[in-house]
N, C-alpha and C positions, 0 to 999 in steps of 0.2 A: 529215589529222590527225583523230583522232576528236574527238566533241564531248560534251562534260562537260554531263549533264542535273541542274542546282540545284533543291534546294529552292526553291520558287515564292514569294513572297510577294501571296499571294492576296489583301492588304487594305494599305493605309498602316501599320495599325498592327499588323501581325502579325508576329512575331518568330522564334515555333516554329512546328513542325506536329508533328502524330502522323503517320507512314505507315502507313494502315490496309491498305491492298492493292495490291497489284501487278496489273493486268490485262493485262498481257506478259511473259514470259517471256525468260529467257536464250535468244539465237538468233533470236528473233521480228523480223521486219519490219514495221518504224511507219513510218507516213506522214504526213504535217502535217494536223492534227485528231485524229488517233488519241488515246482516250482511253488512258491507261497506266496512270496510277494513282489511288487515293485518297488524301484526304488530311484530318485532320481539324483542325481551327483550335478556337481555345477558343469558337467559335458553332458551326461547322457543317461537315458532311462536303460534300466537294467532289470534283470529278472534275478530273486534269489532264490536258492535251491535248500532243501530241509538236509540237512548232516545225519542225524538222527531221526531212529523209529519211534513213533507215539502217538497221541492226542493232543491236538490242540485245545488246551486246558485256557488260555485267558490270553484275550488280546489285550498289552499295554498299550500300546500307541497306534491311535487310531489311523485311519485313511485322511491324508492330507497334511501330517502333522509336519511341519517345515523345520531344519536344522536341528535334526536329533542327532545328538553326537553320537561319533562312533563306538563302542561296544556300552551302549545303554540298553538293555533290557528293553525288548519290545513285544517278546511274547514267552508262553511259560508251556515247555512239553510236557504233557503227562507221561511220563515211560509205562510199556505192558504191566500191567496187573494193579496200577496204583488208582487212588478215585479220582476218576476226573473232577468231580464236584469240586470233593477237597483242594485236587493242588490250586485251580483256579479260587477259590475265594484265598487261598494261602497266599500268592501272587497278590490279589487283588488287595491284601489288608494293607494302611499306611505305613509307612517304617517307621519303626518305634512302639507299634501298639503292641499293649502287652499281651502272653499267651493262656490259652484261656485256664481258668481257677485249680481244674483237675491239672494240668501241667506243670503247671506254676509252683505246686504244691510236691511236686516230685523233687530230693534234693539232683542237684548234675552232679554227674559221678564226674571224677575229676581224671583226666586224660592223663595217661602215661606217659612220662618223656620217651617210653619208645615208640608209641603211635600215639598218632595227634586224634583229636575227639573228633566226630564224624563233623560240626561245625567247623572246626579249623579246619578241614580240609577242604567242606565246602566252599568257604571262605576263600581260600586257595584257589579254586576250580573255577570261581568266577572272577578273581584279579587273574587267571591265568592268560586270558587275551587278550588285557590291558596290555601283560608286561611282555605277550610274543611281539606286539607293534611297538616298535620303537619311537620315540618323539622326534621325527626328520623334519626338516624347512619345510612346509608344505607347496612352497613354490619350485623346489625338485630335489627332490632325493639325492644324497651319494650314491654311488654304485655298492657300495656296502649293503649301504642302509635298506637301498628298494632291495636288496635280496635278503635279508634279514625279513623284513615288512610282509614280501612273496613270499618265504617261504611254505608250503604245506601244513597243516596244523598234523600233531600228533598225539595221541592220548598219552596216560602216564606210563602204557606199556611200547610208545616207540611207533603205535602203529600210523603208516602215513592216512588221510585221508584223499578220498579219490573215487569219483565214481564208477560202477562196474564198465562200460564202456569205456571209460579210461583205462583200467586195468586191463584191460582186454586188449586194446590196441598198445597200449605200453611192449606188454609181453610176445605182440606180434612181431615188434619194432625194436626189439630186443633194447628196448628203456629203462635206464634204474629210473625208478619213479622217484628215490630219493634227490635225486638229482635236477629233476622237474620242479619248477617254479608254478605254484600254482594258481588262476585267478577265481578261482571261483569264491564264494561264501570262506572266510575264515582263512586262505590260501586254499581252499580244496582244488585239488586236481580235478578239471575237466576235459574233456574229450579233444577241443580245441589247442588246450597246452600239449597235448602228445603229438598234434600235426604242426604245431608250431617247434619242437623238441625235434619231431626228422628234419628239420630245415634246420638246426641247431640253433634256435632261438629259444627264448624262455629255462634256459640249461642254466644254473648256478652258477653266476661269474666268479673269478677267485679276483679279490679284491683288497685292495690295502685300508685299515679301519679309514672312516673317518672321522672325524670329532664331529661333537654332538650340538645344533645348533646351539644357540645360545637362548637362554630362556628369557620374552618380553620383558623389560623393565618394570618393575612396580608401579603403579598407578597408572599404566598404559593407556586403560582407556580412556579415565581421569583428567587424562592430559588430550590424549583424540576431541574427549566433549566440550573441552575450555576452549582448543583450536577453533572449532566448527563454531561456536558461541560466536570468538571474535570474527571471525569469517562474515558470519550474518549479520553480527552489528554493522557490516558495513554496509547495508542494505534495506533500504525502507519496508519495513513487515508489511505484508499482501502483494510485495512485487515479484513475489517469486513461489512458484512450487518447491518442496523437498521432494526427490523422491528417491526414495532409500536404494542401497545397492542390492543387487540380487548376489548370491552366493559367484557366478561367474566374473562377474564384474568386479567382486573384493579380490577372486585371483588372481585376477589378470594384471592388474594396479599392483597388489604387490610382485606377480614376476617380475613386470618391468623393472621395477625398483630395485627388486634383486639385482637382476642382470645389468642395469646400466652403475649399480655401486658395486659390484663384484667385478665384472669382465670388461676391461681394457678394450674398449673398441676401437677399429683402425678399419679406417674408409676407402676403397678403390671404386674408381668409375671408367666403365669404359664405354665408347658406342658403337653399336653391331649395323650395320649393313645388313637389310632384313629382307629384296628385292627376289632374292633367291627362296629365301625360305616360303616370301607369300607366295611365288608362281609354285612351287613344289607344293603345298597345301593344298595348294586351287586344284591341282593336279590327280593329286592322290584322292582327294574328296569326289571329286569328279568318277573315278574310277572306283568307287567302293561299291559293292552288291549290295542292292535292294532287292525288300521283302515283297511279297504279292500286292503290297500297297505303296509299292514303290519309295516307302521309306532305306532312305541309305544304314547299311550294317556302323558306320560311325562315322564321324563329322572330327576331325583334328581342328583344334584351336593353336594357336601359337602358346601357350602356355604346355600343351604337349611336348613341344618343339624345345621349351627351354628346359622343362624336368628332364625330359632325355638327354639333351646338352650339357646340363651340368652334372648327370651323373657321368657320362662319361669322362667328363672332364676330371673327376674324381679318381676316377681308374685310371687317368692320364698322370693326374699329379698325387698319388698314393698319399705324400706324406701330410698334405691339407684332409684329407678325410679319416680326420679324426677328435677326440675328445678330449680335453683338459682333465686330469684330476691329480690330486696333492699328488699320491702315490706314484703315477705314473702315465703315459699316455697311451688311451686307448686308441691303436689301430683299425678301423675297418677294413673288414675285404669288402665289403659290398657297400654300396648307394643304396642307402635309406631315404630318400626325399619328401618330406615333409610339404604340405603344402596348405598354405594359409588360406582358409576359408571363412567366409563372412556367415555370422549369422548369429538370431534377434539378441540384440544384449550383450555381444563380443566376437569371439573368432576360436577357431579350436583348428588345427593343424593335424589334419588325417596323414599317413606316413606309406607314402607308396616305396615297399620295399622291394629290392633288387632292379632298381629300376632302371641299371646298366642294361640288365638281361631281356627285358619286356619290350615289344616291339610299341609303335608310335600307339595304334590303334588300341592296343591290349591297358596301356598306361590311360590314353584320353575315356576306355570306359570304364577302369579301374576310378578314375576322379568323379566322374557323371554318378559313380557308382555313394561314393564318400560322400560328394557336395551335398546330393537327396539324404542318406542317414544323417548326417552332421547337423541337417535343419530340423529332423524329427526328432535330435536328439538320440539318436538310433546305433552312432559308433560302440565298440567294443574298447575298453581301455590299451587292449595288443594291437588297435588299429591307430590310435593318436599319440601314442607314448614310444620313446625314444627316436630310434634318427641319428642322421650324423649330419643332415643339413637340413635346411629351408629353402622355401621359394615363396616369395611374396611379390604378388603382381596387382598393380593399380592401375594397368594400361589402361584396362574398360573407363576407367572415370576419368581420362583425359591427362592424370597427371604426367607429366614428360619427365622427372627425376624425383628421387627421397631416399635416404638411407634408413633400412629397417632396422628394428633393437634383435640379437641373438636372442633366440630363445634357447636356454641351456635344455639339457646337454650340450645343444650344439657347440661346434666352433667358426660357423659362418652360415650368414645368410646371404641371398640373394636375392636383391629388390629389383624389378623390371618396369620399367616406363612404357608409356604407350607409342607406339611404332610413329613417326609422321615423318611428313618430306621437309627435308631441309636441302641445303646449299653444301657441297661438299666439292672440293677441289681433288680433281683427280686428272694425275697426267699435266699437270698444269690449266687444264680446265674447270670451270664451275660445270658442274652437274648439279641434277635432281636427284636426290635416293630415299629411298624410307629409309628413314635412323630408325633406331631404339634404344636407350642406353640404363644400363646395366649398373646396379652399384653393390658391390662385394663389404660388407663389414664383418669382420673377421674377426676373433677371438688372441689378441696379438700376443699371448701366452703359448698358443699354441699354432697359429698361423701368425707368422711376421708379415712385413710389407713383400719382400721378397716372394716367398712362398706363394702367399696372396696375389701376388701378379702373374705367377707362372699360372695359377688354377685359375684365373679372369681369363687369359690368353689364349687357353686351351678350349674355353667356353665360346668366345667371339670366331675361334677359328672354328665350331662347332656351327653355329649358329647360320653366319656366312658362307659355310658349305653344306647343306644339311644334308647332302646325298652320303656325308660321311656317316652321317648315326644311320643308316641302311644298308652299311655294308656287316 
């Protein structure tokens, strides 16, 4: 039988893809790894990888085609020895046309209650990666759910799938592979998830269920089109453009939404004294090796300065670095810092992980590193996805204070103003210092006020000493 190649669902919460390109051809022989197509998600372009050996028998959906849901048919394998001709125009017929005269004419022997007809099983075998993704909020997963979602695909005999390099290094690294989360095509295990698995990442969380979103209301959209109607009655027709949301932008509108009707926001501000850390940048910068063209090995920005700060500050205050869920609360041992980057059409938040352990330099080209893929759309879903905090910094555009929205997971973010001299009373004296001030919004389910000030304090004492994140 040929095999039906689905739209992929490359993340928990991804829904659509754009198919940007085809890298096989009608007639083309793929092999399991063969990259075939691209695919673009409201973050980033991706490469998909062929599961199975065959022919590509009939492309369903062409190059460009925008918001193809996840596991819709978008191409048809020929498997060894079958006609290619056949399964592609088979593929190609409309559904519903009927089969031709000599078939038709054959009575269907009627299936045993002990095996089901070779249709019903097909049947089967193509609702079967409907019902392995489960229906999560697409604005963020349970901890259940994304590992339900991640998991590995399996065939009807248990086997995991995984490419040979995966298996390879799994078994070097003494890895149950059953236990590996995987992203590639379908959950397939790639090579990637076994070096994220030795760092014990992507490893099967044990998690308590959680309920299942709740399903749109009836006539949802019905009601969206009436809104938008009155909306623009209030506005003189030719005074305005429409221009439709792009698939990141409908995300993004509903996380927020999520997150400020789900999670309890609770605001801390503090202001840092920042006179030490610009002489110490100026300093280090000063002293970095340059290359034969006399470019510096790296250039620290103050945003370096506060991702190190608050992760340590993390390690300071254990029990703020962590996650909310029904079940129970998730602990981190490490500072996952998240960091909000701008670009065309929204923001997507790269996750510099361990970033206790990473030195100033190894962090600021780790970011140079995100900022450039994040614009080309070039991230990795294991590079933007989870976290156990944020950092969102507006100093560049002048703003001097705002409190950011959490982005779940998390249970705090941290919004940064831009540095400037104020008037500050020290000693009983006015002085000049560069301020900057800091504002912690916290998840007050799982961070209170309390808690919340202890991890601001630990930050500003951070911040104002910087020679402490160098020891």
């Amino acid at each position: 039988m040929p095999t039906n190649i689905l739209m992929p669902a490359l993340s928990p919460t991804m829904e659509k893809g754009n198919l940007a390109r085809w890298l096989k051809k009608e007639g083309d022989k793929v092999s399991p790894g063969d990259v075939i197509a691209e695919i673009e998600t409201d973050k980033a372009t991706m490469e998909v990888e062929a599961i199975d050996e065959g022919v590509l028998a009939k492309i369903l959906v062409p190059e460009g085609a925008e918001d193809v849901p996840v596991n819709q048919v978008i191409a048809v394998l020929a498997q060894e020895g079958e006609d290619v001709a056949a399964a592609g125009a088979e593929a190609a017929k409309p559904r519903g046309e009927a089969p031709p005269a000599s078939k038709a004419a054959e009575p269907p022997s009627a299936p045993s209650p002990e095996r089901p007809s070779a249709a019903a099983s097909e049947a089967e075998r193509a609702a079967a990666p409907r019902a392995e993704l489960p229906q999560v909020d697409r604005h963020e997963a349970a901890p259940a759910a994304v590992a339900e979602a991640a998991r590995p695909a399996a065939d009807d005999r248990g086997r995991i799938f995984s490419s040979p390099l995966a298996r390879r290094l799994a078994k070097e690294a003494g890895i149950d592979l059953s236990r590996v989360q995987g992203s590639g095509p379908h959950g397939r295990i790639v090579a990637r998830d076994i070096e994220q698995a030795k760092a014990g990442r992507r490893l099967k969380p044990v998690a308590a269920p959680a309920a299942a979103a709740p399903p749109p209301p009836a006539g949802a959209p019905a009601v969206a089109a009436l809104a938008d109607e009155k909306i623009r009655a209030l506005y003189e027709p030719g005074t305005y453009d429409v221009v439709p949301h792009d698939s990141m932008r409908k995300i993004i509108a509903q996380r927020l939404v999520q997150a400020k009707q789900t999670i309890p926001h609770f605001y801390l501000t503090v202001d840092c004294n920042i006179d030490k850390l610009l002489a110490a940048r100026e300093e280090i910068n000063a002293a970095a090796p340059k290359d034969k063209d006399g470019k510096p090995a790296y250039k620290l920005t103050i945003n370096d300065f506060v991702i190190k700060a608050l992760a340590l500050a993390l390690q300071q205050v254990p029990d703020a670095n962590v996650t909310w869920t029904e079940g129970g609360m998730l602990k981190h041992k490490h500072s996952d810092v998240g960091v909000a980057v701008s670009i065309p059409n929204g923001l997507i938040t790269p996750v510099v992980r361990r970033a206790e352990t990473k030195s100033l330099s190894v962090i600021s080209a780790e970011m140079k590193d995100y900022a450039a893929r994040a614009r080309a759309r070039k991230l990795k879903p294991e590079e933007y996805q989870g976290g156990s905090t944020a950092v969102s910094n507006l100093g560049m555009y002048g703003i001097r204070e705002f409190a950011a929205v959490i982005n779940p997971p998390h249970a705090t973010i941290l919004a940064v103003g831009a540095g400037e001299q104020r008037a500050i009373v020290r000693n009983g004296k006015i002085e000049v210092a560069t301020m900057m001030s800091a504002t912690l919004s916290t998840d007050h389910r799982a961070v209170d006020g309390a808690l919340g000030a202890q991890l601001l304090g630990a930050f500003k004492a951070l911040i104002e000493n910087p020679v402490m994140m160098l020891v």
